[in-house]
VOGU-3710 file (C-alpha; in Angstrom, 3 decimals, decimal comma):
1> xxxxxxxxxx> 76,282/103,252/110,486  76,174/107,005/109,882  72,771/108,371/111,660  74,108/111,193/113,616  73,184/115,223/112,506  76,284/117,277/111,852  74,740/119,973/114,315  75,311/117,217/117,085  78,540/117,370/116,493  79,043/120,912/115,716
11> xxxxxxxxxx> 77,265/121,916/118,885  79,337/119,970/121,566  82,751/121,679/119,637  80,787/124,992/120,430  80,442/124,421/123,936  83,930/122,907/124,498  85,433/126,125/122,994  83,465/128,003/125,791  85,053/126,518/128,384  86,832/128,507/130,897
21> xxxxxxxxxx> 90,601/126,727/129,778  93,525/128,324/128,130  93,960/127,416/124,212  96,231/124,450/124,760  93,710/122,625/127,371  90,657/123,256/125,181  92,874/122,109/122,109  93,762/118,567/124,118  90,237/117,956/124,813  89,063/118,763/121,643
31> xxxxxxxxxx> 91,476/116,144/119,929  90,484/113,886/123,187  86,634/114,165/122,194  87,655/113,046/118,341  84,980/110,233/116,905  87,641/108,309/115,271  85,986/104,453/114,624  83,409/105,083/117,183  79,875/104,836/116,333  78,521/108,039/115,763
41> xxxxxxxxxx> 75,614/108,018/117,419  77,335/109,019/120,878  77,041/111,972/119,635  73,478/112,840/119,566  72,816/109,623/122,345  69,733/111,432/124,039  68,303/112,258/120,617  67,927/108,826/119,892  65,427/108,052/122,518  64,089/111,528/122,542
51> xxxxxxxxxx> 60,565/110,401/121,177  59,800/108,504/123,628  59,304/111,229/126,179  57,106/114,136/126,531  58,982/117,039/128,122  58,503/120,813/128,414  61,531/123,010/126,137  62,530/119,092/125,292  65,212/120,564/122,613  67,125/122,818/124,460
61> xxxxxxxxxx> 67,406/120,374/127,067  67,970/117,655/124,681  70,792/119,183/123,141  72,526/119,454/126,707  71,863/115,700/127,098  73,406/115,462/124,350  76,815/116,653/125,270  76,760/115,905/128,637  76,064/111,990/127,605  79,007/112,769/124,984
71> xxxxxxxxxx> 81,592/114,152/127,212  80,283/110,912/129,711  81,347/108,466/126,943  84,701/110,201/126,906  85,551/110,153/130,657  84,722/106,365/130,059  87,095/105,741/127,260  89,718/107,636/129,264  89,426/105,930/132,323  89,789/102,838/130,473
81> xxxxxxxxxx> 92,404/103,813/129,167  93,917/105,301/132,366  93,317/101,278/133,666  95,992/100,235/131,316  99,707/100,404/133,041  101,527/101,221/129,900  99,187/104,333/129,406  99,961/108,025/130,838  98,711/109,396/134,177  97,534/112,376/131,968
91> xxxxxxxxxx> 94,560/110,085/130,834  93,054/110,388/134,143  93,589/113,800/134,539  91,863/114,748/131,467  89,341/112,173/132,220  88,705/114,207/135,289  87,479/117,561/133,321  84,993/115,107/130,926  83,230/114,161/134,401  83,153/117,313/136,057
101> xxxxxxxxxx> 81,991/119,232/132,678  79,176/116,662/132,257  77,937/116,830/136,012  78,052/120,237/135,694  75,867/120,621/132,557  73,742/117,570/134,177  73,393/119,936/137,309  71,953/122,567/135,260  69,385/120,617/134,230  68,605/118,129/137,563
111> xxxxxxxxxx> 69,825/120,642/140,186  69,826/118,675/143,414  66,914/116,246/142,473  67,482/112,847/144,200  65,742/110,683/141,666  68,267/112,034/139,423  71,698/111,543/141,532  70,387/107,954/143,022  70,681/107,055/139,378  73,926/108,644/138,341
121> xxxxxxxxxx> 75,001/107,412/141,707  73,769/103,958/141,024  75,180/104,183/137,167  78,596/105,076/137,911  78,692/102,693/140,704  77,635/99,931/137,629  80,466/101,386/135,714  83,022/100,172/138,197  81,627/97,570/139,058  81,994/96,233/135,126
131> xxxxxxxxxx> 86,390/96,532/135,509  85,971/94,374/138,332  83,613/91,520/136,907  86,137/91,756/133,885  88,976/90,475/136,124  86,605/87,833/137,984  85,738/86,069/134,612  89,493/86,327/133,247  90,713/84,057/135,767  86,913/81,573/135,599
141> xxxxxxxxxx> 87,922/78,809/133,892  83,775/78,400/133,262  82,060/82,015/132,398  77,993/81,460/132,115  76,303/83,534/129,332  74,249/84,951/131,841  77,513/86,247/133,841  78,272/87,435/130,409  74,963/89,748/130,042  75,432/91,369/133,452
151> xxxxxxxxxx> 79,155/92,348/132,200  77,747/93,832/128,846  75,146/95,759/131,248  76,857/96,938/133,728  79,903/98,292/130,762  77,007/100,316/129,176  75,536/101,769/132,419  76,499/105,163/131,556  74,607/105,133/128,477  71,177/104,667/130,704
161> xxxxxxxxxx> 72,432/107,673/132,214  70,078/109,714/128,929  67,138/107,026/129,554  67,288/108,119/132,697  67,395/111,899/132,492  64,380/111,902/129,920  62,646/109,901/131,826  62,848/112,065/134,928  62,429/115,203/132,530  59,026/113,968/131,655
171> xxxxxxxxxx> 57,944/114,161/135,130  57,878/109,963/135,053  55,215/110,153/132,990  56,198/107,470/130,677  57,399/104,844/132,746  55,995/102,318/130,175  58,421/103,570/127,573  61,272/103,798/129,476  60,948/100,205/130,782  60,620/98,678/127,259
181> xxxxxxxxxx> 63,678/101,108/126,232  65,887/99,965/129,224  65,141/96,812/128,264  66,102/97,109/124,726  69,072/98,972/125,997  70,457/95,845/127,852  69,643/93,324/124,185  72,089/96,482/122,415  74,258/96,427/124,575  74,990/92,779/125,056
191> xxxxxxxxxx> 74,910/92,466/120,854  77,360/95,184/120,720  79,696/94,108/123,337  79,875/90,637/121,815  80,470/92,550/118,239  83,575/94,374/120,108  84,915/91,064/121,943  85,150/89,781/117,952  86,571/93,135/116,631  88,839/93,254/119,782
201> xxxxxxxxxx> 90,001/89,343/120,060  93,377/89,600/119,155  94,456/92,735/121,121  92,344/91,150/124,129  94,187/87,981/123,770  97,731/89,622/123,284  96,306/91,952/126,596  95,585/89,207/128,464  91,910/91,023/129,243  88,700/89,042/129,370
211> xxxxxxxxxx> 86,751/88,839/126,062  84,100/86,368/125,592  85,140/85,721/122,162  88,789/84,217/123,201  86,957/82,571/125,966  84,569/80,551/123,650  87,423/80,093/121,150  90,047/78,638/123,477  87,498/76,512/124,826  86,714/75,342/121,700
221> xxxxxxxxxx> 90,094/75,335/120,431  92,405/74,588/123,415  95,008/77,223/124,663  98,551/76,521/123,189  98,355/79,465/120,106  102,070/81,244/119,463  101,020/82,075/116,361  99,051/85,280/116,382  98,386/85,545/112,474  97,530/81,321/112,700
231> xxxxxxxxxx> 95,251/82,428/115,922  92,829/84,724/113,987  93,026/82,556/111,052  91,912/79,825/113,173  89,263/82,189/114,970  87,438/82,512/111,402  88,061/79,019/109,833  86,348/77,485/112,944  83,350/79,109/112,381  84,016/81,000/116,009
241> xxxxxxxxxx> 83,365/84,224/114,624  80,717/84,024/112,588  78,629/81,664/115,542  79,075/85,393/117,813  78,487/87,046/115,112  74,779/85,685/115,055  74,536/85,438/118,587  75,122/88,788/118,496  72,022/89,946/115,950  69,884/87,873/118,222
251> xxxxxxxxxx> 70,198/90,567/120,740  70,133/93,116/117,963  66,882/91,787/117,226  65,677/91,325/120,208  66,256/95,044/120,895  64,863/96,081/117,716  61,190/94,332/118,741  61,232/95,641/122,345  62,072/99,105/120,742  59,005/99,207/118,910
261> xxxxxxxxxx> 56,710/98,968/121,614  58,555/102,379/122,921  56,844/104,155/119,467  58,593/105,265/116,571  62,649/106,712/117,636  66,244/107,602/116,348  66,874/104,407/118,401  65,246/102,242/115,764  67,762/103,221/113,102  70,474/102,720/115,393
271> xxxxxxxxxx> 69,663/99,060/116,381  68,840/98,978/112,787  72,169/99,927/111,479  74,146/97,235/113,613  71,797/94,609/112,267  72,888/95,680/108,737  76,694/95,820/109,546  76,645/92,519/111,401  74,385/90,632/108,553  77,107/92,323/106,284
281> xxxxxxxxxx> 79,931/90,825/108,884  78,411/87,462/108,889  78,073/87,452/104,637  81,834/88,623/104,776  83,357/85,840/107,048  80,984/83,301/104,595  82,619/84,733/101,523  86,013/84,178/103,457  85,475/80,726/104,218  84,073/80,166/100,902
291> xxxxxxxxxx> 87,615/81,128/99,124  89,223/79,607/101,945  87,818/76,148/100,633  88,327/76,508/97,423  91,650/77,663/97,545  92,209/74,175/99,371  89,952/72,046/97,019  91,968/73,446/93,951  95,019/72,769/95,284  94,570/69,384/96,309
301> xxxxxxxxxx> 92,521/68,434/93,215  95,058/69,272/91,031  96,404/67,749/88,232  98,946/67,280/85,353  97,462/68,374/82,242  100,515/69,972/80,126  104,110/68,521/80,030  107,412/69,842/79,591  110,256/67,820/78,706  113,354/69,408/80,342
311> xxxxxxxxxx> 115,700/67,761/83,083  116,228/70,828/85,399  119,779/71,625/87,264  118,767/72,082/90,998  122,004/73,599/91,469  120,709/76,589/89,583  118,773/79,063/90,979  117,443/79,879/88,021  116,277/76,537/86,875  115,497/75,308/90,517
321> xxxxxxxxxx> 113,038/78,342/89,949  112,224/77,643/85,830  111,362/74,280/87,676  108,938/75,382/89,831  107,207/77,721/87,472  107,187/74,612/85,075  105,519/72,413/87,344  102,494/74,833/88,238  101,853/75,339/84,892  101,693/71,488/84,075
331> xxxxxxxxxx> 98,930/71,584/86,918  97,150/74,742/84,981  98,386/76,942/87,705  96,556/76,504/90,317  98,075/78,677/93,070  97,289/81,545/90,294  93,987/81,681/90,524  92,145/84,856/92,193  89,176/83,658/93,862  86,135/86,049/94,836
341> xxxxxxxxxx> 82,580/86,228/96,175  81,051/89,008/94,504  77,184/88,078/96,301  73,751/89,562/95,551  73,802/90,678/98,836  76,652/93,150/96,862  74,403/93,665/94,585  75,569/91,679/91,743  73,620/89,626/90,449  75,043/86,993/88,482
351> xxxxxxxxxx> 74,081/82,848/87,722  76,964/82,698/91,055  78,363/84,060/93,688  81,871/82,724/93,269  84,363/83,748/90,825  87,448/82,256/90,003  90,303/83,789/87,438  93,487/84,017/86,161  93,623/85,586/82,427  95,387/88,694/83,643
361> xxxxxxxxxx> 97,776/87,087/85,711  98,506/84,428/82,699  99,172/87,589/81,113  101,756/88,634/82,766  103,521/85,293/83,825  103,596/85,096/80,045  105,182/88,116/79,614  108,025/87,144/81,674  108,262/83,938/80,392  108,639/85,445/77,007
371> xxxxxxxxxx> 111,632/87,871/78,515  113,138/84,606/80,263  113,023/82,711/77,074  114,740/85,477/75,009  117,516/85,923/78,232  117,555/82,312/78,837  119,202/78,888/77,395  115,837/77,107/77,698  113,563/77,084/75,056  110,223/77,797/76,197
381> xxxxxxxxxx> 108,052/78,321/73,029  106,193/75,562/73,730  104,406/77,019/77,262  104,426/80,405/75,820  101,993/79,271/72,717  100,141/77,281/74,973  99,691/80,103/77,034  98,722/82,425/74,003  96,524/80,372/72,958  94,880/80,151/76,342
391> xxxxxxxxxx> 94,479/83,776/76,515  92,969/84,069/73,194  90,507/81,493/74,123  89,696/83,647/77,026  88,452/87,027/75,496  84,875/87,983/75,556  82,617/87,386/73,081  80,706/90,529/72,599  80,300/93,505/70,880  83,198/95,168/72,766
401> xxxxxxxxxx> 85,376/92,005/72,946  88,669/92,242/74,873  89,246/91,132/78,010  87,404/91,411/81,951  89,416/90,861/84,834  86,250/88,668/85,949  84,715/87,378/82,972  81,321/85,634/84,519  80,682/88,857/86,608  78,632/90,723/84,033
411> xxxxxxxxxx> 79,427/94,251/86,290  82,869/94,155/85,473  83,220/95,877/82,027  86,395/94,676/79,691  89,877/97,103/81,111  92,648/98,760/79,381  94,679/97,247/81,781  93,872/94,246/80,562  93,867/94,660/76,860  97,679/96,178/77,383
421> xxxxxxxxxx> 98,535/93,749/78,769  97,417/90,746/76,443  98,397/93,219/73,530  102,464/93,559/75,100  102,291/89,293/75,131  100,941/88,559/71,402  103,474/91,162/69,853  106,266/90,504/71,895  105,714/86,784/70,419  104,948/87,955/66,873
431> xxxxxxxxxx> 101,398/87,563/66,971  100,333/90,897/65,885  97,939/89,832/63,891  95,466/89,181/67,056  95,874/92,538/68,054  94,542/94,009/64,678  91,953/91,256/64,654  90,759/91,525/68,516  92,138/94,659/69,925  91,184/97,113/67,840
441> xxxxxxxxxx> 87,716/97,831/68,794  88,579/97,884/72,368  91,207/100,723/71,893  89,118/102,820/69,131  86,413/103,172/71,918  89,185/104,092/74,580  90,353/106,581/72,659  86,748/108,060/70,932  85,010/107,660/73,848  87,652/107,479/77,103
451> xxxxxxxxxx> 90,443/109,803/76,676  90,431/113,046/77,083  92,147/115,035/74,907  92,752/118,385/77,234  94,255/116,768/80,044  95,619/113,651/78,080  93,849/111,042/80,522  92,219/107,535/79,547  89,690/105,928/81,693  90,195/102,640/82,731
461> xxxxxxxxxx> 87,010/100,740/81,345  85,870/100,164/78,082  82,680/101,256/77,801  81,171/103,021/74,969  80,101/106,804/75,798  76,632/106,150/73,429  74,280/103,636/72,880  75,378/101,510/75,729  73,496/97,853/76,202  71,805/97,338/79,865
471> xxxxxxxxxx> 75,011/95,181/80,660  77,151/98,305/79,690  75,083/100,385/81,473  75,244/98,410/84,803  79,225/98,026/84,565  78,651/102,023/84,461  77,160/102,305/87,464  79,540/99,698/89,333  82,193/102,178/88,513  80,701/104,960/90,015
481> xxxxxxxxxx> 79,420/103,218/92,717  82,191/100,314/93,328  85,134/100,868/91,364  85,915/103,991/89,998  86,525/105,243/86,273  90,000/106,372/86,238  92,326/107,626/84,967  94,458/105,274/86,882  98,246/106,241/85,954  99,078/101,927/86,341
491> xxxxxxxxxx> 96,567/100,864/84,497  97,696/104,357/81,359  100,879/103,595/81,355  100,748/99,475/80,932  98,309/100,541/77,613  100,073/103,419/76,346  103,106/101,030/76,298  101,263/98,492/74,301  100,444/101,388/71,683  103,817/102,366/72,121
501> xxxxxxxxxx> 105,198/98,930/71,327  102,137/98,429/68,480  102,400/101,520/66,335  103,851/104,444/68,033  103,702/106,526/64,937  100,014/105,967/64,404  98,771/106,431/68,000  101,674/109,209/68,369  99,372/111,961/69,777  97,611/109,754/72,400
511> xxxxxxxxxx> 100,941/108,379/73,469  103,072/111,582/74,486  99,658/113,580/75,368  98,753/110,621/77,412  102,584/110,194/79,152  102,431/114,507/79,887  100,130/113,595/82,477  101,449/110,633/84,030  104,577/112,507/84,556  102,499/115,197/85,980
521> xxxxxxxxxx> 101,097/112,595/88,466  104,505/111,622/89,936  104,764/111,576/93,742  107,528/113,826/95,224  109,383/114,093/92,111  110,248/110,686/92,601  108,046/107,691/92,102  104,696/106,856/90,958  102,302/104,825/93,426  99,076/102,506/91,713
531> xxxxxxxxxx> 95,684/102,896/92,035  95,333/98,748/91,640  98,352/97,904/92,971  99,893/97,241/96,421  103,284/99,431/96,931  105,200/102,127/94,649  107,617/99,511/92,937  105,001/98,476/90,034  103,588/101,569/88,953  106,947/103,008/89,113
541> xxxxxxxxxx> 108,290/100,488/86,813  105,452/100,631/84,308  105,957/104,533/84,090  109,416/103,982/83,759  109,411/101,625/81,084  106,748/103,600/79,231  109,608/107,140/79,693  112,260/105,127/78,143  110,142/103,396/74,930  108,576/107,258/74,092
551> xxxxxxxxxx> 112,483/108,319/74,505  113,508/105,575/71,933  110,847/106,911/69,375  111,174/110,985/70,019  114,184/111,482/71,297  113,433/115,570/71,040  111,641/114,947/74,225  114,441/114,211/76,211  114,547/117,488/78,013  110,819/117,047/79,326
561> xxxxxxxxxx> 111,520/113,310/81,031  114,716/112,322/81,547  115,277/114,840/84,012  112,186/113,437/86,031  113,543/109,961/84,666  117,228/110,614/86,524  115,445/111,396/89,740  113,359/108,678/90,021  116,765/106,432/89,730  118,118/107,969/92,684
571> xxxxxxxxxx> 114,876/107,432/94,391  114,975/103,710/93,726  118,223/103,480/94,515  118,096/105,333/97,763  115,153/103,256/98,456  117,322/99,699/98,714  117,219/98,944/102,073  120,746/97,221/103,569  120,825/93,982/103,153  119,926/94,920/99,172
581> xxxxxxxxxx> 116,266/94,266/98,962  113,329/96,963/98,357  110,085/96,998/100,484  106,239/98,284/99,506  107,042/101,051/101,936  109,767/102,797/103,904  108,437/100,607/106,957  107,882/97,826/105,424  110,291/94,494/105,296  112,238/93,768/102,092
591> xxxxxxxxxx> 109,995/91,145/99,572  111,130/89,364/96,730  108,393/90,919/94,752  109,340/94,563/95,136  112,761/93,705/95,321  112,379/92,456/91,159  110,387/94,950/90,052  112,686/97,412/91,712  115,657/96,214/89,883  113,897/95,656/86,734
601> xxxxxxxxxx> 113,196/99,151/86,430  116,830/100,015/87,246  117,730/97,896/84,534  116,248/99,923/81,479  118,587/103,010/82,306  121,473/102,478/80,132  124,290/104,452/81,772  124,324/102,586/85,454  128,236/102,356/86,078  127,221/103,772/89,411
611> xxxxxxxxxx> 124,910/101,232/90,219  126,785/98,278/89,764  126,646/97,988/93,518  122,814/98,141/93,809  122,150/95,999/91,633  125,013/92,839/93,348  122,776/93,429/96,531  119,353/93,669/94,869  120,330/90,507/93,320  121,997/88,450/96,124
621> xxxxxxxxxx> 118,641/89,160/98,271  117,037/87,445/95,283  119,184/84,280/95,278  119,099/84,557/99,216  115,454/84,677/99,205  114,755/82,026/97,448  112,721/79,374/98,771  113,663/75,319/98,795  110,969/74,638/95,978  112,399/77,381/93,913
631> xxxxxxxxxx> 109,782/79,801/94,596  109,681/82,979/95,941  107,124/83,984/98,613  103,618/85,038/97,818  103,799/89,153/98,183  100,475/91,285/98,125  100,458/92,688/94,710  96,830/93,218/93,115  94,791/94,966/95,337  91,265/94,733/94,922
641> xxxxxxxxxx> 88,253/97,472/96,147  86,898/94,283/97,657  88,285/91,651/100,200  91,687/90,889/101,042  94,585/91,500/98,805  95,437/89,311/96,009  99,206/87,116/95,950  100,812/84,499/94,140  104,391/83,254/94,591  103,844/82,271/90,842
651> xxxxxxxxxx> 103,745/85,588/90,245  106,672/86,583/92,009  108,675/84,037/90,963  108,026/85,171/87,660  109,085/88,298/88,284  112,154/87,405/90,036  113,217/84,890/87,123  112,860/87,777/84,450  115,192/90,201/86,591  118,040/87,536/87,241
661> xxxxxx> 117,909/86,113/83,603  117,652/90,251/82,531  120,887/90,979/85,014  122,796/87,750/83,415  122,321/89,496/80,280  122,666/93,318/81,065
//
């Protein structure tokens, strides 16, 4: 909700550097007075009301509203925070120079007028009044909604504090107005404090501070939760949330109608704006539920469909994991499957609002499959073909053809991400013949109409420059709107290797032109991070790979990468954390999915006497990690621009299974 002017903004930093401090004070209150998530219309708070009044040199005075009711919000976030034990006396120090600034600057404009100062008086008075109603209802085991409202009134007291000064300002003269906006004032407030309570629920509950939104939940719920990633998955599922959530644009809308009858105001947008975010709250929590439920209904209605003759040794890790990844795909995989809401609210508008996949993951289970049954005594032709044959099935049937991540959301154009990677699976199994049938349209358009030549970058969609169809032309402006064009270096170097692995000779140019400047893209001289996916591990390995198959076919440009090659080893290996695994980041905790992909891309350098050692402990973690039905645990890996990230431990068991069966073999 982005209403405020920059000039608000601009013109409280120019009268904070005017204060009479040295450098380093004015410095600490100027990274005090920082927005950060804060609604921005703090900023300009008088503004918003502004219309409402009819007073003499109203901007000038205005504008010191405004950063007196600024530097007011301030004192009240730091004496909040000056509340907490574990926070620094400092806080109410510096919370002491946001008061006395904005009573000065209030004094400038009131003077000694006592209609004024009885209200500040009575305001402030509110203020503290809020802390200690807080603590009353904490220890109520039965908190009224009414006792609620006069918490969320008296918190926002200071915020009157601008109602008040304008109406005073217009000599009282529009008492009318300034009843109907106090009024509204108390229906915001209450909406928005019942908005923060849901924002705030864990923290509050970890805090042990009162928030209506635990209170109604435990109630609800009972009170024995240990499990603070269960207790907000509980908070949702129950419908908790999204039941405040509404309460909550009642009072928006309630403030909104009261509003009106004040005349036309900045206020209006404001109240406006929280309606839209909270609608857009309320959709989001549906959408959650939504996948929530159909995660569960897939899952339990699943069923055999495929079988695979094999008696498994459950002594082997490997084939206690073969096992598991044998038995999902009798059931179709069913833990694979991405599921999305992509709404008309969103602005899509397709025949539904729920999407399910799982051709691109298919894709690359299959991949590894393929590796495991070159590395491994199992013979797994038969899953593979099915498999193939699956993602054949699963291509689109247009002018463009190839494959969408989503295929029934008509936004999502066909990817080169995708088409490298069904391209890697049907050569790898000799099936070339697909790719010259059903490929090649989809990479003569990338590279006519999506790569550019100068800088050696491919865009990730395929999507003709030139006589595009209305479909094309909406996936166009989802991209510039929703996802982005590229180039995306994960998404280049998983296609380039398909050319690479295709016909290196005939897409030669494209190939080393196109691997210059993912090489120029590499972070710190030592990795490569994804635009698509979560942590540095799989880019790194895709751009790795790709280094090593241009290598194999021009070995005159040895020079240019295996320099950059040889430092990215160390990098990885460096990286291994001590009890062998790898995490998404240097903070992180060790996965099994990072761990793989880690090794897997220390496994294409050839020379790795010296590595011996990292790769024992890489792969114990793996064996150690593994979990009693063979799996390995779900790991965030594809990370969509929209809701939560998306995991599979099908997927990183397939992973895993390809490095140990790779490391058996190396």
């Amino acid at each position: 909700m982005k209403i405020n002017n920059p000039v608000h903004q601009e013109n409280f930093i120019s009268y904070i550097k005017e204060l009479p401090f040295d450098k380093e004070t004015i410095s600490i209150i100027l990274k005090a007075s920082e927005l950060g998530n804060n609604p921005s219309f703090y900023l300009e708070y008088a503004s918003l009301f502004q219309n409402s009044f009819t007073i003499k040199d109203q901007e000038a005075k205005v504008k010191l509203l405004n950063i007196a009711g600024y530097l007011c919000y301030i004192y009240s976030l730091l004496l909040d925070a000056s509340l907490d034990k574990d926070t620094k006396h400092n806080n109410l120090l510096l919370s002491g120079i946001f008061l006395e600034e904005s009573i000065k600057l209030l004094t400038s404009l009131f003077g000694l007028n006592k209609s004024f100062w009885s209200c500040w008086n009575l305001r402030k008075k509110d203020v503290f009044k809020a802390s200690k109603i807080g603590k009353e209802l904490f220890h109520q085991s039965e908190v009224s909604l009414a006792e609620y409202e006069k918490l969320c009134d008296a918190k926002s007291a200071l915020g009157k504090i601008a109602l008040d000064a304008l109406f005073i300002l217009s000599d009282n003269t529009e008492k009318t107005n300034y009843e109907k906006l106090m009024e509204s004032h108390k229906y915001f407030s209450i909406g928005f404090q019942i908005s923060d309570d849901i924002e705030d629920f864990i923290e509050d509950y970890a805090n042990k501070e009162f928030n209506f939104a635990v209170y109604i939940f435990l109630n609800k719920n009972g009170k024995n939760f240990t499990d603070i990633k269960e207790l907000k998955k509980i908070f949702y599922i129950s419908n908790t949330a999204s039941d405040l959530y509404n309460l909550a644009l009642s009072y928006y809308e309630k403030a909104l109608i009261t509003a009106k009858d004040a005349g036309e105001n900045t206020w209006l947008e404001a109240i406006s704006g929280k309606i839209r975010e909270t609608k857009s709250a309320i959709s989001s929590i549906n959408e959650y539920l939504t996948i929530i439920k159909t995660k569960t209904s897939i899952k339990e209605n699943s069923i055999k469909i495929n079988s695979f003759e094999y008696e498994f040794n459950k002594n082997s890790i490997i084939e206690l994991g073969l096992n598991y990844l044998i038995k999902e795909w009798e059931k179709d995989y069913p833990e694979v499957k991405h599921i999305m809401v992509l709404s008309n609210y969103e602005g899509f508008k397709n025949d539904k609002d729920l999407h399910i996949t799982d051709i691109f993951q298919r894709g690359i289970i299959t991949n590894n499959l393929i590796d495991i049954h070159s590395n491994y005594k199992i013979d797994l032709s038969m899953v593979i073909s099915n498999e193939i044959n699956y993602l054949f099935k699963n291509r689109n049937n247009d002018e463009v053809g190839c494959w969408s991540y989503f295929p029934s959301v008509k936004e999502i154009a066909p990817d080169a991400d995708d088409l490298g990677q069904m391209m890697q699976v049907f050569i790898k199994n000799n099936k070339k013949n697909i790719v010259d049938d059903y490929c090649i349209n989809g990479i003569k358009i990338l590279l006519d109409d999506c790569y550019n030549e100068k800088t050696g970058g491919i865009e990730t969609w395929i999507i003709p420059k030139e006589n595009q169809t209305e479909k094309q032309k909406t996936q166009k402006k989802f991209n510039d709107t929703k996802w982005g064009s590229g180039p995306d270096i994960d998404v280049m170097a998983n296609f380039l290797y398909a050319l690479s692995i295709c016909s290196y000779e005939k897409y030669k140019s494209v190939i080393e032109n196109g691997t210059d400047y993912i090489f120029s893209k590499i972070e710190n001289d030592s990795f490569w991070n994804s635009r698509w996916y979560y942590g540095w591990q799989y880019g790194t390995m895709l751009c790795v790979r790709l280094g090593f198959e241009v290598l194999r076919n021009n070995p005159d440009l040895n020079d240019k990468y295996l320099p950059i090659l040889l430092k990215t080893r160390d990098y990885i290996t460096k990286s291994q954390q001590k009890n062998g695994g790898w995490a998404m980041s240097s903070a992180g905790h060790p996965d099994p999915l990072s761990t793989a992909l880690a090794l897997s891309t220390l496994m294409l350098y050839e020379k790795l006497e010296n590595n011996q050692i990292t790769l024992s402990k890489g792969i114990a973690f793996l064996e150690n990690t593994q979990q009693q039905d063979g799996s390995w645990e779900a790991v965030p890996f594809i990370k969509p621009k929209l809701n939560e990230p998306y995991k599979s431990k099908v997927i990183s068991s397939s992973y895993v299974l390809n490095t140990l069966t790779t490391y058996n073999n190396f």
